[in-house]
C-alpha positions in Angstrom: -16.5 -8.8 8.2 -13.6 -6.2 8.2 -11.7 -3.9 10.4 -12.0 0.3 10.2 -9.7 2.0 12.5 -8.9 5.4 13.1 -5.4 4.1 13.8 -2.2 2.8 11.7 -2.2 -0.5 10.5 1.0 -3.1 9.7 1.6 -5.9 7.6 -1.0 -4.6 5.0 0.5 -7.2 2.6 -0.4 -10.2 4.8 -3.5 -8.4 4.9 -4.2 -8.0 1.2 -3.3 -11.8 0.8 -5.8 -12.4 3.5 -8.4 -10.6 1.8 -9.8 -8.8 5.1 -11.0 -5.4 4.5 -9.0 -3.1 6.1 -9.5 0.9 6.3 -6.6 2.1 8.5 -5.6 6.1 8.6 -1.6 5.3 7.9 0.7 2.5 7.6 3.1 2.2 10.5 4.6 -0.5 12.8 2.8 -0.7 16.1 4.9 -0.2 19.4 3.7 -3.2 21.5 3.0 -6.1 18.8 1.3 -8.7 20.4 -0.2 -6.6 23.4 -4.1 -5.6 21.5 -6.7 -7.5 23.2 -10.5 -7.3 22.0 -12.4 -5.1 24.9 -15.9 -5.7 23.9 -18.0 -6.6 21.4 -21.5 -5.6 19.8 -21.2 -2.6 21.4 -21.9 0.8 20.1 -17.9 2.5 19.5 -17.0 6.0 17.9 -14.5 5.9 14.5 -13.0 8.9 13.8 -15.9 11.3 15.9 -19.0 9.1 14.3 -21.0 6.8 16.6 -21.3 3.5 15.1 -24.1 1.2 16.5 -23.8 -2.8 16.5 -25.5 -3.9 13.3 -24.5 -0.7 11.3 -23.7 -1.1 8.4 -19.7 0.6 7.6 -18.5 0.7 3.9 -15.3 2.0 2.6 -13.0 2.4 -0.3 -9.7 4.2 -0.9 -12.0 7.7 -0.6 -13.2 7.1 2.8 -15.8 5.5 5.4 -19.4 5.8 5.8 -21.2 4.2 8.5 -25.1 4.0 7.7 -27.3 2.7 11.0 -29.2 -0.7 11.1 -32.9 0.8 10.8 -31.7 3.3 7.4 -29.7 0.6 5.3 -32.1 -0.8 3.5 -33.7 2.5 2.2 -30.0 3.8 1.8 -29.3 0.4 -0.1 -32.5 1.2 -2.5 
């Protein structure tokens, strides 16, 4: 489990310590610490313009994010 966010992230050392994968647009301190709530879950969301589908599969490195969907990964993965 990890996070991707089209968004800025903070405290990206406590992260790394942490070990959650994290791929964030910029670093930057958020304005209302405290205040993010979860909205939903398992429910198709877009990243950055791309539709991503519960049980997608997203992977990222320092280059960028792909997001391949539930019914293509295992032929992607071969």
């Amino acid at each position: 489990m990890g996070v991707t966010t089209s968004a800025a992230a903070r405290d990206t050392g406590e992260i790394i310590t942490e070990e959650v994968p994290l791929c964030f647009r910029r670093v930057r301190r958020g304005i209302g610490p405290g205040r993010n709530e979860i909205e939903s879950a398992n429910r198709p969301i877009a990243v950055g313009g791309v539709l991503v589908k519960p049980g997608g599969v997203v992977v990222a490195d320092g280059d960028g994010v792909i997001e391949v969907p539930r019914d293509k990964a295992i032929a992607v993965a071969d």
